[in-house]
HTML snippet that shows the backbone in 3Dmol.js (N, CA, C, O; Angstrom):
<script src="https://3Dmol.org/build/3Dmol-min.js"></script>
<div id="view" style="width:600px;height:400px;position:relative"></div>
<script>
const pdb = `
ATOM      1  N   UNK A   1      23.866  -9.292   5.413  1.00  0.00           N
ATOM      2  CA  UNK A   1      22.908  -8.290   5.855  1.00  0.00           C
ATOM      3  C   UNK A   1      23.164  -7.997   7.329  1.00  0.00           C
ATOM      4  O   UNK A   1      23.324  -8.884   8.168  1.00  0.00           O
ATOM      5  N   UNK A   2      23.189  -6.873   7.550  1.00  0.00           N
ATOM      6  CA  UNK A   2      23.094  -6.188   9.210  1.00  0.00           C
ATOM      7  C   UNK A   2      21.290  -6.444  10.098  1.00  0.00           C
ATOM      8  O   UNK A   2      20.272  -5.762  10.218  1.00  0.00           O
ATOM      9  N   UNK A   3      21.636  -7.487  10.429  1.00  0.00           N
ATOM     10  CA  UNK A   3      20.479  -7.863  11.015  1.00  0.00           C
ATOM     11  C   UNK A   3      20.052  -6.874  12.304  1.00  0.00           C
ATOM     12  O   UNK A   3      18.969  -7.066  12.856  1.00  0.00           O
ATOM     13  N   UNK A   4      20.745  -6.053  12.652  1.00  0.00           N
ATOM     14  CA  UNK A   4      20.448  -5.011  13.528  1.00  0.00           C
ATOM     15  C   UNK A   4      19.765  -3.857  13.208  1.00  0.00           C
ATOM     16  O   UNK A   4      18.708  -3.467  13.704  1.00  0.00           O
ATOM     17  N   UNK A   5      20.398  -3.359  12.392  1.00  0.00           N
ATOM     18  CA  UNK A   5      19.874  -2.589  10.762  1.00  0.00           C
ATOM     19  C   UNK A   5      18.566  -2.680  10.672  1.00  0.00           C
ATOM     20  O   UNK A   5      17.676  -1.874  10.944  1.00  0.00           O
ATOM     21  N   UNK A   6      18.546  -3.867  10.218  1.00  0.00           N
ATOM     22  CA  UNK A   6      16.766  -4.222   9.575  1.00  0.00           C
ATOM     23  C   UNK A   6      15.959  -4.310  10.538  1.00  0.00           C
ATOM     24  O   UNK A   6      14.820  -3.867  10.390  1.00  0.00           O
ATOM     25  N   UNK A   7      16.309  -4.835  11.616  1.00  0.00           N
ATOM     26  CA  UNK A   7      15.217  -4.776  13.157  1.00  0.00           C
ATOM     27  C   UNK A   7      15.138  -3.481  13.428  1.00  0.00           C
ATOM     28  O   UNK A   7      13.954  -3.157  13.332  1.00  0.00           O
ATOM     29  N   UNK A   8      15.751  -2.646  13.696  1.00  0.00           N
ATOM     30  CA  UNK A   8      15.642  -1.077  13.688  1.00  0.00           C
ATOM     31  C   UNK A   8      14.953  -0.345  13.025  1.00  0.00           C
ATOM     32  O   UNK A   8      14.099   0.429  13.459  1.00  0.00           O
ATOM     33  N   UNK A   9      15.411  -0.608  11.354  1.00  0.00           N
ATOM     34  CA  UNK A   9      14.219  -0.155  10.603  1.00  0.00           C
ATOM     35  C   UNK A   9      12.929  -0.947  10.897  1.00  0.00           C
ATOM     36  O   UNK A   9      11.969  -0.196  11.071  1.00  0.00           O
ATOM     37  N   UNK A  10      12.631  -2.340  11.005  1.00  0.00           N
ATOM     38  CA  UNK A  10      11.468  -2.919  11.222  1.00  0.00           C
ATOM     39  C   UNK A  10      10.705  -2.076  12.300  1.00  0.00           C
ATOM     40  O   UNK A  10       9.779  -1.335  11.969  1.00  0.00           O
ATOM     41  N   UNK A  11      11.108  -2.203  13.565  1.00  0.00           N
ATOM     42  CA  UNK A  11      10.555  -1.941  14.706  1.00  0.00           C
ATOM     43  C   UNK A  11      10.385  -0.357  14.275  1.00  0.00           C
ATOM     44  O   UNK A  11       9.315   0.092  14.686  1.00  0.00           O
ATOM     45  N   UNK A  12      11.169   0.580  13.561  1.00  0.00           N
ATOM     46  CA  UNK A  12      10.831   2.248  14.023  1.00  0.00           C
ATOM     47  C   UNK A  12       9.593   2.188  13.241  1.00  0.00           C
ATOM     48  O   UNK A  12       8.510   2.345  13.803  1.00  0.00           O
ATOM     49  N   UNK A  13       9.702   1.910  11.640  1.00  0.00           N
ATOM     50  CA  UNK A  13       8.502   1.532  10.946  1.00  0.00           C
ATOM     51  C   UNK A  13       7.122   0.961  11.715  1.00  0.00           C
ATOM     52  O   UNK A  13       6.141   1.665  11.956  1.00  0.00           O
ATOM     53  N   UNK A  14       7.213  -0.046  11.951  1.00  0.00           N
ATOM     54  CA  UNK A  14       6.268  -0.570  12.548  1.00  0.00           C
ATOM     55  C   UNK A  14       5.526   0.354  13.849  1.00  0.00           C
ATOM     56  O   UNK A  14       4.300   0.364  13.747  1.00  0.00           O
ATOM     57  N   UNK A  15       5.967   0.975  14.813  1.00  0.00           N
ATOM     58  CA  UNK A  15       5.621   1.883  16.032  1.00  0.00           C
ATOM     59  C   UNK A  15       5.198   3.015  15.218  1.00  0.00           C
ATOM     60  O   UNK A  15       4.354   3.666  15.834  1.00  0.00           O
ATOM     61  N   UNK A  16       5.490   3.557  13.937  1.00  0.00           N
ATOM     62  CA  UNK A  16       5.245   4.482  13.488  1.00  0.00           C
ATOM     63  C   UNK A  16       3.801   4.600  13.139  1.00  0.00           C
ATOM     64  O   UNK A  16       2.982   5.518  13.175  1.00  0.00           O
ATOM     65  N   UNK A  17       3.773   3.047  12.706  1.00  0.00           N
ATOM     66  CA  UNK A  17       2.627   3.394  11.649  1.00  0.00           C
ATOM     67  C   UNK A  17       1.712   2.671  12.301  1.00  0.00           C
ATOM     68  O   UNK A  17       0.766   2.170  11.693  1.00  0.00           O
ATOM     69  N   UNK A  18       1.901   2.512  13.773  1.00  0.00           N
ATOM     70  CA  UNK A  18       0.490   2.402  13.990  1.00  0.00           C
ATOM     71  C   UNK A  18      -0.563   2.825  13.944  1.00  0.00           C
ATOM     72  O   UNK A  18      -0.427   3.771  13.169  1.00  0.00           O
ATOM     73  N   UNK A  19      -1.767   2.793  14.294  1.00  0.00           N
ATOM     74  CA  UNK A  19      -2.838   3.737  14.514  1.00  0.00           C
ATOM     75  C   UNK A  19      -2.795   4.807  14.209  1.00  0.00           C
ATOM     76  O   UNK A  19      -3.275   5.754  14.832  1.00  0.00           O
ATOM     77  N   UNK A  20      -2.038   4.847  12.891  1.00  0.00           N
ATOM     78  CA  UNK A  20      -1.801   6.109  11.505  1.00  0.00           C
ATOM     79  C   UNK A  20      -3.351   6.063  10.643  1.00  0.00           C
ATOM     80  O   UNK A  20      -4.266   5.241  10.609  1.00  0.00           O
ATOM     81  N   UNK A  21      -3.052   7.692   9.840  1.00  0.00           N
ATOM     82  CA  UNK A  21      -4.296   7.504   9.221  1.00  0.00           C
ATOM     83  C   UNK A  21      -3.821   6.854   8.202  1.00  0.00           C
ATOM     84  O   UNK A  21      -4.415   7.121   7.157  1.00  0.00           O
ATOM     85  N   UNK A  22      -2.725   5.879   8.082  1.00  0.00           N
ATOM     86  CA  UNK A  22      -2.618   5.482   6.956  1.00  0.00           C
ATOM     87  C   UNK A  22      -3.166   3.998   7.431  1.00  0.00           C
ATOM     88  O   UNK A  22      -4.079   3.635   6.690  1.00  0.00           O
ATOM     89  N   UNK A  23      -3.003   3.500   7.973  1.00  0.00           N
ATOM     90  CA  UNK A  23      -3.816   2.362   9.068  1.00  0.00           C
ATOM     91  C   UNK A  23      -5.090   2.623   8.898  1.00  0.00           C
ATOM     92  O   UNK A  23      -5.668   1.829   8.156  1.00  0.00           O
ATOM     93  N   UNK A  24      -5.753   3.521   9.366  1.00  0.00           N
ATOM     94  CA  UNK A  24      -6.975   3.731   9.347  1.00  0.00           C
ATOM     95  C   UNK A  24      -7.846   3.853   7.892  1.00  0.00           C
ATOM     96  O   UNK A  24      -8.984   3.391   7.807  1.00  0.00           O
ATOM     97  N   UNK A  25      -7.338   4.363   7.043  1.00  0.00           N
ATOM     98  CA  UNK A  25      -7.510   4.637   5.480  1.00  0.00           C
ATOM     99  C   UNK A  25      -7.614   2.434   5.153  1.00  0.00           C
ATOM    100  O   UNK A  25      -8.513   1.755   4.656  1.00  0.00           O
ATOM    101  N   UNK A  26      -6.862   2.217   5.469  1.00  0.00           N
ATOM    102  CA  UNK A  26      -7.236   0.553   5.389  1.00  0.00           C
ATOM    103  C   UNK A  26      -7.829  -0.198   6.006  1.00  0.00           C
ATOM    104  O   UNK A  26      -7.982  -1.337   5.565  1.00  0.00           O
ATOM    105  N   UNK A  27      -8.297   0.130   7.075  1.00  0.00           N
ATOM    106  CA  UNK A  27      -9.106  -0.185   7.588  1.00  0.00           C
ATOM    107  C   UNK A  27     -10.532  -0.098   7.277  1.00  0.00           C
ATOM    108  O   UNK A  27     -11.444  -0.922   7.339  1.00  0.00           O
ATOM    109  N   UNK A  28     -10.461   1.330   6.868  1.00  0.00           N
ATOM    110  CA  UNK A  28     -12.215   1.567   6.273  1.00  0.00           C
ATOM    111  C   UNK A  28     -12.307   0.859   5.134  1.00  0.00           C
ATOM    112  O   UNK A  28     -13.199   0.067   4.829  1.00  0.00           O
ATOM    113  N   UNK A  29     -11.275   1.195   4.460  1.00  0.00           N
ATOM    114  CA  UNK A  29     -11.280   0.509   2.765  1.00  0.00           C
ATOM    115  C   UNK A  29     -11.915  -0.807   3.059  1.00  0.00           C
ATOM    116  O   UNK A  29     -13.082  -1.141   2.858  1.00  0.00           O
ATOM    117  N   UNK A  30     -10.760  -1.613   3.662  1.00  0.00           N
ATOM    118  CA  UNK A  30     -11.190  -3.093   3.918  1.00  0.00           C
ATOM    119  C   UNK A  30     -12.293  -3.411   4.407  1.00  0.00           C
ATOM    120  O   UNK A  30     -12.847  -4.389   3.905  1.00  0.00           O
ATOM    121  N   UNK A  31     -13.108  -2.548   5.770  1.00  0.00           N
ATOM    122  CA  UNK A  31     -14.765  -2.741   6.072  1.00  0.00           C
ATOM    123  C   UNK A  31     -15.306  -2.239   4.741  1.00  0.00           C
ATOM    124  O   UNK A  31     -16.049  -3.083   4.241  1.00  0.00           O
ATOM    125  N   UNK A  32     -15.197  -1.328   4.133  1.00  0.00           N
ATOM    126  CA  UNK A  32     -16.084  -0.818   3.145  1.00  0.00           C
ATOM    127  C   UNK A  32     -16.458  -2.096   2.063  1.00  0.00           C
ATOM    128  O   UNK A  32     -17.566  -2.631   2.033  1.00  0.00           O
ATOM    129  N   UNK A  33     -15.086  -2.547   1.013  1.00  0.00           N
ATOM    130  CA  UNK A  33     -15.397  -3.359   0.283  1.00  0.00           C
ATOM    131  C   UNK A  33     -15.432  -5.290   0.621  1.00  0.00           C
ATOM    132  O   UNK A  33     -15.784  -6.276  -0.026  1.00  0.00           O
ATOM    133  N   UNK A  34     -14.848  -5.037   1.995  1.00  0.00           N
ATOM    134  CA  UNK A  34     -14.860  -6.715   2.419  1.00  0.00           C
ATOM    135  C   UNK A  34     -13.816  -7.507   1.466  1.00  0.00           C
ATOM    136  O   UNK A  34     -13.772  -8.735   1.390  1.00  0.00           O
ATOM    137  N   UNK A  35     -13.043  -6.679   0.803  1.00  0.00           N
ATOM    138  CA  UNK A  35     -11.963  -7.484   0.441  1.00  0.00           C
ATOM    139  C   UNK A  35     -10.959  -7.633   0.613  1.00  0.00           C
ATOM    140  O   UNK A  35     -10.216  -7.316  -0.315  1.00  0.00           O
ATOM    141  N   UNK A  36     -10.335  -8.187   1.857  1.00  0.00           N
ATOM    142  CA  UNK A  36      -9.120  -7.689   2.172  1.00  0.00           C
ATOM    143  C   UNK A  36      -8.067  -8.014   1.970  1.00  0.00           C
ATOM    144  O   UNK A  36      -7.072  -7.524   2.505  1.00  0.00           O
ATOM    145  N   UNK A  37      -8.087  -9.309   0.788  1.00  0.00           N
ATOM    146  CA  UNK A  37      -6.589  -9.664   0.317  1.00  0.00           C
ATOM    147  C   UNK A  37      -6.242  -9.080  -0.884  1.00  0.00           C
ATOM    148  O   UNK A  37      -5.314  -9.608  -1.496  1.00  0.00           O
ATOM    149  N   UNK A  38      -7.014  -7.677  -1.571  1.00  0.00           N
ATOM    150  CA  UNK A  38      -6.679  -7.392  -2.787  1.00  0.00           C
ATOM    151  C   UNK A  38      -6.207  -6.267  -2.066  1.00  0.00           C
ATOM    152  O   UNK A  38      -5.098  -5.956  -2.503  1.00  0.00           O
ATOM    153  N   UNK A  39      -6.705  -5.277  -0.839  1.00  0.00           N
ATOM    154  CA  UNK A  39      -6.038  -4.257  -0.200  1.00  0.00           C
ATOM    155  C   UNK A  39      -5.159  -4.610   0.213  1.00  0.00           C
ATOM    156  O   UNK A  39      -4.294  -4.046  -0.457  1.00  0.00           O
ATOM    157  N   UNK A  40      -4.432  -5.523   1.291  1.00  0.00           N
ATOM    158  CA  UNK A  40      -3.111  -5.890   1.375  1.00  0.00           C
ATOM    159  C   UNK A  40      -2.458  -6.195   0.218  1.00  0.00           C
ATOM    160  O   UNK A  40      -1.286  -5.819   0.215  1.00  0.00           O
ATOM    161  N   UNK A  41      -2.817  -6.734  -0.730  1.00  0.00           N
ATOM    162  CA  UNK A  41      -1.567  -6.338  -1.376  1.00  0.00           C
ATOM    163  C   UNK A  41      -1.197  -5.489  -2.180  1.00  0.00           C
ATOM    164  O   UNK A  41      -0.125  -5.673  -2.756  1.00  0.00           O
ATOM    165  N   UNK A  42      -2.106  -4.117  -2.497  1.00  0.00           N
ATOM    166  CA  UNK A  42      -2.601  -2.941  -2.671  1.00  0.00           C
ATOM    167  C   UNK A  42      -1.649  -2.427  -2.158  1.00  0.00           C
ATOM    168  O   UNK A  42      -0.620  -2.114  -2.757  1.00  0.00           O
ATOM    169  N   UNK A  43      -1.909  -2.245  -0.770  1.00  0.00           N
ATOM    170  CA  UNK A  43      -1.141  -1.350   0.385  1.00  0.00           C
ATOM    171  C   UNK A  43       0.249  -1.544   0.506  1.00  0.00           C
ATOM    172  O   UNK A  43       1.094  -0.678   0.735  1.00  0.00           O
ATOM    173  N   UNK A  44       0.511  -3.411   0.238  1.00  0.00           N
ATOM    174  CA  UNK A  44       1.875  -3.738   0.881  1.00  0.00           C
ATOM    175  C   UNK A  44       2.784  -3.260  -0.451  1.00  0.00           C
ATOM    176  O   UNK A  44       3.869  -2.757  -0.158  1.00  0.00           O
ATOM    177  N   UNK A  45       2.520  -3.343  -1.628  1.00  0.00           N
ATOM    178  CA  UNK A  45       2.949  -2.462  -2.829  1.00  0.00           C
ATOM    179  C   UNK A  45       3.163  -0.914  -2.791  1.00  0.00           C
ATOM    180  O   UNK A  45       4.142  -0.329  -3.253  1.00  0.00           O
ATOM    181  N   UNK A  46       2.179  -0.392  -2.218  1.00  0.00           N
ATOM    182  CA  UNK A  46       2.426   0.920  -1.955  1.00  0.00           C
ATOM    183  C   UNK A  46       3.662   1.238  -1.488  1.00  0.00           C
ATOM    184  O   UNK A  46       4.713   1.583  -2.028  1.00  0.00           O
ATOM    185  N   UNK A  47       3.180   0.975   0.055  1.00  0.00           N
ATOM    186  CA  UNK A  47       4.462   0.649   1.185  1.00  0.00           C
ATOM    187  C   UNK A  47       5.652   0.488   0.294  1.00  0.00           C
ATOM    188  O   UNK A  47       6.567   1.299   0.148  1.00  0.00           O
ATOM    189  N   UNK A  48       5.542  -0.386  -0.136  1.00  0.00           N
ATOM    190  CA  UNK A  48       7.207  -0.912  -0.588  1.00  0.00           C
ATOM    191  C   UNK A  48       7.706   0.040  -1.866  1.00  0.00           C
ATOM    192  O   UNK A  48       8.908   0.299  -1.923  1.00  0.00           O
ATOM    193  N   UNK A  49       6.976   0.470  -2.704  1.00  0.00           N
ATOM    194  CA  UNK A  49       6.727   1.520  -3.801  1.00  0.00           C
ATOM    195  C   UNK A  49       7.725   2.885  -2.898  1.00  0.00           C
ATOM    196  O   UNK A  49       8.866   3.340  -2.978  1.00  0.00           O
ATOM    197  N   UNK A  50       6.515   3.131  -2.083  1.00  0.00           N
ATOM    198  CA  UNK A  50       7.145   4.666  -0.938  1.00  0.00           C
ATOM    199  C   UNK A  50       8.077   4.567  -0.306  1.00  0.00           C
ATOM    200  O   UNK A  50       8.686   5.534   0.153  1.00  0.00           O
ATOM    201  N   UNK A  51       8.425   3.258  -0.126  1.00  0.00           N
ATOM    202  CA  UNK A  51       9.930   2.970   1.114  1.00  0.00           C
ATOM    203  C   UNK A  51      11.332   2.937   0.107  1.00  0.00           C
ATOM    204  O   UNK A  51      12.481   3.182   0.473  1.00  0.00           O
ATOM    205  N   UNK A  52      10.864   2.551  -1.306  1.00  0.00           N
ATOM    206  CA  UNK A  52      12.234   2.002  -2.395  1.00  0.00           C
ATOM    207  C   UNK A  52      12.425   4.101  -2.616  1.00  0.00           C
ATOM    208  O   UNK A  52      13.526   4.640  -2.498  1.00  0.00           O
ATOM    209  N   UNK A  53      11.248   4.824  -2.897  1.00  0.00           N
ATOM    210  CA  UNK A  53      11.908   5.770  -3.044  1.00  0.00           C
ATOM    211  C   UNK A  53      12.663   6.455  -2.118  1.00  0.00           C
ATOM    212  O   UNK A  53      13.742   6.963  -2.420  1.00  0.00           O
ATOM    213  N   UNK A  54      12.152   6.513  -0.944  1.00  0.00           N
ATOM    214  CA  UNK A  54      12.898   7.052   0.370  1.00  0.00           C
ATOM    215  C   UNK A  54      14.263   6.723   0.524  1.00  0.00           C
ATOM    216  O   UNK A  54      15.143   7.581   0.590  1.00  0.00           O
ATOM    217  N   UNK A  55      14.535   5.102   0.604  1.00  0.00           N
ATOM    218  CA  UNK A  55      16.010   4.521   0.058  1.00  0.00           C
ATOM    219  C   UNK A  55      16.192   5.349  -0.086  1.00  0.00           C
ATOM    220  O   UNK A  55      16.142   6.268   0.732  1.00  0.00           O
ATOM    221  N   UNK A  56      16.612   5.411  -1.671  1.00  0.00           N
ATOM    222  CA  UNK A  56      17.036   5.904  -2.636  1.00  0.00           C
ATOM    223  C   UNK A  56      17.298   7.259  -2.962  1.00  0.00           C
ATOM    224  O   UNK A  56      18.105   7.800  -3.718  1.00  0.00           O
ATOM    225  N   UNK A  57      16.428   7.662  -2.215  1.00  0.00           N
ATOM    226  CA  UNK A  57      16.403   8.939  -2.143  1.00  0.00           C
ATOM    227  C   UNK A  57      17.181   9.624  -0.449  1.00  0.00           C
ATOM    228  O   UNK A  57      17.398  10.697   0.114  1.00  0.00           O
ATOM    229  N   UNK A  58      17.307   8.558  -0.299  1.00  0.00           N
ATOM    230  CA  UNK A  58      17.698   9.156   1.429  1.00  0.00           C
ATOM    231  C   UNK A  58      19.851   8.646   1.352  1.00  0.00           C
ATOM    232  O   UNK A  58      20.849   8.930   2.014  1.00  0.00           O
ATOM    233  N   UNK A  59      19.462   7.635  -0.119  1.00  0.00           N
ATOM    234  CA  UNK A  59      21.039   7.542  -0.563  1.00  0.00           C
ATOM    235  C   UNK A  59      21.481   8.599  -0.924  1.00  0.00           C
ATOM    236  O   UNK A  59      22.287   9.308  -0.323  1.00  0.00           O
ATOM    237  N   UNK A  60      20.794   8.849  -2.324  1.00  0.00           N
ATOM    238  CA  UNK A  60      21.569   9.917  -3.330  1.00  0.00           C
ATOM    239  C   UNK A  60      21.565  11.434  -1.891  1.00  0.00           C
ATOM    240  O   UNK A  60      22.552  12.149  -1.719  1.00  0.00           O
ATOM    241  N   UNK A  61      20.647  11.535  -1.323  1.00  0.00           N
ATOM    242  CA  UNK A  61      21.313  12.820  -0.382  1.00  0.00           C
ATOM    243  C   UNK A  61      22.402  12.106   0.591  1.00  0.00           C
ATOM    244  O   UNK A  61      23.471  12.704   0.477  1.00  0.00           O
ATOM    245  N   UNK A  62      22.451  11.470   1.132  1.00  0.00           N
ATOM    246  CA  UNK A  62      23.710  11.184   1.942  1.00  0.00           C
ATOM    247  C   UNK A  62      24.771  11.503   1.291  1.00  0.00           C
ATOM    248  O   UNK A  62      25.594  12.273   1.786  1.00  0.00           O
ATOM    249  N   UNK A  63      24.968  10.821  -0.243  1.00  0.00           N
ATOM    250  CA  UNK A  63      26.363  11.142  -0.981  1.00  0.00           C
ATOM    251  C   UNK A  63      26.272  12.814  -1.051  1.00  0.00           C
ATOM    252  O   UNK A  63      27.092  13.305  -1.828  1.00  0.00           O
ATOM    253  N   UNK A  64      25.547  13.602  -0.473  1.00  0.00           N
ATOM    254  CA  UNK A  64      26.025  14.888  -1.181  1.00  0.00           C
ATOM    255  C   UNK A  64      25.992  15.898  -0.374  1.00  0.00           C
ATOM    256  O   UNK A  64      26.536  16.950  -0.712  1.00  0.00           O
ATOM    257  N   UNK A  65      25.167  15.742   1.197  1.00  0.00           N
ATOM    258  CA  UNK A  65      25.082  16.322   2.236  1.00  0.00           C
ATOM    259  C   UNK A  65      25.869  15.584   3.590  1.00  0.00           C
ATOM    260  O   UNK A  65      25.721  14.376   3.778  1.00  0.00           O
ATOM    261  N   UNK A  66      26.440  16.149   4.211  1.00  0.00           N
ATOM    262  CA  UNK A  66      27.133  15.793   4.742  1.00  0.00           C
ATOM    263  C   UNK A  66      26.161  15.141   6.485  1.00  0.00           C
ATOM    264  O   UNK A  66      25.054  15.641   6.681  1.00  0.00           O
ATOM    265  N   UNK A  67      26.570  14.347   7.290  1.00  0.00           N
ATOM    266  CA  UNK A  67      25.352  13.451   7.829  1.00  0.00           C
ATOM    267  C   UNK A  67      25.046  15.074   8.751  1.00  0.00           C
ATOM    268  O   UNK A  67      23.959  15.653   8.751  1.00  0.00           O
ATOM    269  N   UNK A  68      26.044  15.458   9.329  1.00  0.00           N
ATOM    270  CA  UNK A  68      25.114  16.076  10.429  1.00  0.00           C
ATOM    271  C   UNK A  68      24.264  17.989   9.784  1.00  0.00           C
ATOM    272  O   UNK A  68      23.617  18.796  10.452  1.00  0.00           O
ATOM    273  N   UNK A  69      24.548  18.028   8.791  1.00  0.00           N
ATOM    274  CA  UNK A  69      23.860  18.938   8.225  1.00  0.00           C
ATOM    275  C   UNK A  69      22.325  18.352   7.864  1.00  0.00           C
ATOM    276  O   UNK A  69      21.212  18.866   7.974  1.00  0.00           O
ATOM    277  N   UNK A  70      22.778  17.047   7.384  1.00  0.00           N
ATOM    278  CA  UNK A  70      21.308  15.754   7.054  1.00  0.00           C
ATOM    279  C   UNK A  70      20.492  15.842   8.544  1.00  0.00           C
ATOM    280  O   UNK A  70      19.302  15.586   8.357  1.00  0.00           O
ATOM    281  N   UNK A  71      20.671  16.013   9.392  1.00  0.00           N
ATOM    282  CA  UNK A  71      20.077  15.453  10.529  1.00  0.00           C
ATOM    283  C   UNK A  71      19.668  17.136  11.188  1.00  0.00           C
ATOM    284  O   UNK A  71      18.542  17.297  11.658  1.00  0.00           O
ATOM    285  N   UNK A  72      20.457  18.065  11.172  1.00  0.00           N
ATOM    286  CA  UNK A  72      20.196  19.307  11.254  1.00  0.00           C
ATOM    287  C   UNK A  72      18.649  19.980  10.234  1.00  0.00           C
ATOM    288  O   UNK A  72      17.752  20.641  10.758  1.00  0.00           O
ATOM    289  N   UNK A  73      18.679  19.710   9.198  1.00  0.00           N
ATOM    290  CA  UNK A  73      17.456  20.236   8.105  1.00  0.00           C
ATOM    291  C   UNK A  73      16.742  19.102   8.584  1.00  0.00           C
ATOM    292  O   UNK A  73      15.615  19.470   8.915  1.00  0.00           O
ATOM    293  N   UNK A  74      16.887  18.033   8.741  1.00  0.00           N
ATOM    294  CA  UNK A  74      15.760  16.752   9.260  1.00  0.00           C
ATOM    295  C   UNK A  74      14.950  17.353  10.616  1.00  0.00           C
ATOM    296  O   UNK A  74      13.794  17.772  10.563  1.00  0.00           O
ATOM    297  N   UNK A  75      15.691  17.322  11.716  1.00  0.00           N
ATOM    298  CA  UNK A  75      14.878  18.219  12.720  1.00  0.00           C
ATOM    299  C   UNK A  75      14.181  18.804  12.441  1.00  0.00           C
ATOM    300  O   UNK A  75      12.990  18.530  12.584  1.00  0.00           O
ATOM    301  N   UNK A  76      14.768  20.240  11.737  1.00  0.00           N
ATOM    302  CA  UNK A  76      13.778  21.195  11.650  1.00  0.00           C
ATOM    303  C   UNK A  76      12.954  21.497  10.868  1.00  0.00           C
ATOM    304  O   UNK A  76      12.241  22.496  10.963  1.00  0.00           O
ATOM    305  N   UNK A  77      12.916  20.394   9.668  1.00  0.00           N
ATOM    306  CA  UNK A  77      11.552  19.557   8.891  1.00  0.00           C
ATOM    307  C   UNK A  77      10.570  19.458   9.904  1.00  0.00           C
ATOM    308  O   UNK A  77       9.509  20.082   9.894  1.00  0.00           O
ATOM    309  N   UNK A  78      10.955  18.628  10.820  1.00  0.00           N
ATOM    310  CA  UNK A  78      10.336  17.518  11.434  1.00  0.00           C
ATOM    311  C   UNK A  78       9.317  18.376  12.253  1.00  0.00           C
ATOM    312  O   UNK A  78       8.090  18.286  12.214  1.00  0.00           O
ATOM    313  N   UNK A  79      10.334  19.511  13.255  1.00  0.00           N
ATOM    314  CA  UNK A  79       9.840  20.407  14.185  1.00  0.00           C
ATOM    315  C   UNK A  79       8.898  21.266  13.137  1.00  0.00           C
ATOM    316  O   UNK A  79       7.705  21.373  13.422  1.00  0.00           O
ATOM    317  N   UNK A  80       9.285  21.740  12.209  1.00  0.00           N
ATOM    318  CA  UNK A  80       8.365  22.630  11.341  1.00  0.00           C
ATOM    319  C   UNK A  80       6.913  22.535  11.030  1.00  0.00           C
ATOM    320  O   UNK A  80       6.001  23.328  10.793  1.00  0.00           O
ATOM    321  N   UNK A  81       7.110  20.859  11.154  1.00  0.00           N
ATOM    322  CA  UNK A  81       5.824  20.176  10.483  1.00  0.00           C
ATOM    323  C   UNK A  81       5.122  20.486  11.517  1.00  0.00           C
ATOM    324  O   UNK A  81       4.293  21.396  11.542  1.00  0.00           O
ATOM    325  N   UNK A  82       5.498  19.523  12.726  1.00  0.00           N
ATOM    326  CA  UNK A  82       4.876  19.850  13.467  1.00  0.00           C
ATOM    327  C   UNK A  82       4.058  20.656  14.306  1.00  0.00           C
ATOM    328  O   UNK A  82       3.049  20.336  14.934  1.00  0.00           O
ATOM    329  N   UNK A  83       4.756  21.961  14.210  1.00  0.00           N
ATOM    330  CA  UNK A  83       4.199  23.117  14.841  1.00  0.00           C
ATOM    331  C   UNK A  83       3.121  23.807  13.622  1.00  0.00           C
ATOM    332  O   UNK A  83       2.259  24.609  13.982  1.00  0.00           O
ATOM    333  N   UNK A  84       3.265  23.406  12.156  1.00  0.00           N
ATOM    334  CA  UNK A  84       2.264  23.658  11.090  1.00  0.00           C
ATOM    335  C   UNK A  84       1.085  22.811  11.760  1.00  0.00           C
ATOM    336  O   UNK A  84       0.073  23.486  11.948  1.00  0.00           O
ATOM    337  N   UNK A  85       0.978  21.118  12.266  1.00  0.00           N
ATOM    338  CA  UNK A  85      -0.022  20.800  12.314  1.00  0.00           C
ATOM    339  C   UNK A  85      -0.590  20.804  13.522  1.00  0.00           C
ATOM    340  O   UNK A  85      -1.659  20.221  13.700  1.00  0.00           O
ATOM    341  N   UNK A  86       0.221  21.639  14.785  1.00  0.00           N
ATOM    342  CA  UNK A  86      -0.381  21.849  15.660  1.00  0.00           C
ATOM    343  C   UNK A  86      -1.078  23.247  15.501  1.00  0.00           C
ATOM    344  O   UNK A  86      -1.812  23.551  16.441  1.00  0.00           O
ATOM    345  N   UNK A  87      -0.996  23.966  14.682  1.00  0.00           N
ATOM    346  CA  UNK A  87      -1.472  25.433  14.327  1.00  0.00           C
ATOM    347  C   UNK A  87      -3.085  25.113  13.449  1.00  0.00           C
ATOM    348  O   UNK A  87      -4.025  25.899  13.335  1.00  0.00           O
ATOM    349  N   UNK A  88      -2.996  24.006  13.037  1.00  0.00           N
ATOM    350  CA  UNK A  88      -4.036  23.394  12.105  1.00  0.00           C
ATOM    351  C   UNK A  88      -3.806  23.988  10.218  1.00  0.00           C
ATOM    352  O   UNK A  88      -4.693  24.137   9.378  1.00  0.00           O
ATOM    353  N   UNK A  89      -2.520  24.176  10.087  1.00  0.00           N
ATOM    354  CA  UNK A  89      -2.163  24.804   8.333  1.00  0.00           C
ATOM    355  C   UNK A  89      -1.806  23.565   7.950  1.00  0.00           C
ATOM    356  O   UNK A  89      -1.727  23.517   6.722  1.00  0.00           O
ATOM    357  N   UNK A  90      -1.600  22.716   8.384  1.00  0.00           N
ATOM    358  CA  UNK A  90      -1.370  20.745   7.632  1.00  0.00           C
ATOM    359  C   UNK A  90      -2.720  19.783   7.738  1.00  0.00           C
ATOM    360  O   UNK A  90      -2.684  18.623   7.327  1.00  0.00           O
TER     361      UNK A  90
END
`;
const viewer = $3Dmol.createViewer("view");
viewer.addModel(pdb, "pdb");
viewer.setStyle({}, {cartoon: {color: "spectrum"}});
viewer.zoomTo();
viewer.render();
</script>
């Protein structure tokens, strides 16, 4: 294993999702019902559920798009979104 790799993904993941509403969505959950070892592992399933497709899905496009066309439509995803949810349409 590329232990550089996985710290990279660890750490971008992790900064990402901080003080996300996806953070926050567990947070209430967990004050709401006071149970918080059936939501962690709720969530950490999810997580891992949403991350195996991304893989996988971030494989099968690599084999077929070439990287910097990948990173070209990625931007301007990215920028797109953004300026949708600074407009308030997201």
């Amino acid at each position: 294993m590329d232990w550089r790799i996985f710290f990279t993904a660890f750490t971008t993941i992790l900064v990402a999702e901080l003080a996300d509403k996806t953070e926050m969505a567990i947070l209430s959950l967990t004050a709401k019902t006071k149970s918080p070892w059936p939501i962690f592992c709720g969530a950490m399933l999810a997580f891992a559920v949403a991350t195996l497709l991304a893989v996988l899905l971030g494989d099968a496009v690599a084999k077929c798009v070439p990287i910097h066309i990948l990173r070209f439509v990625s931007a301007g995803i990215f920028i797109l979104i953004g300026v949708l949810t600074l407009l308030g349409k997201l």
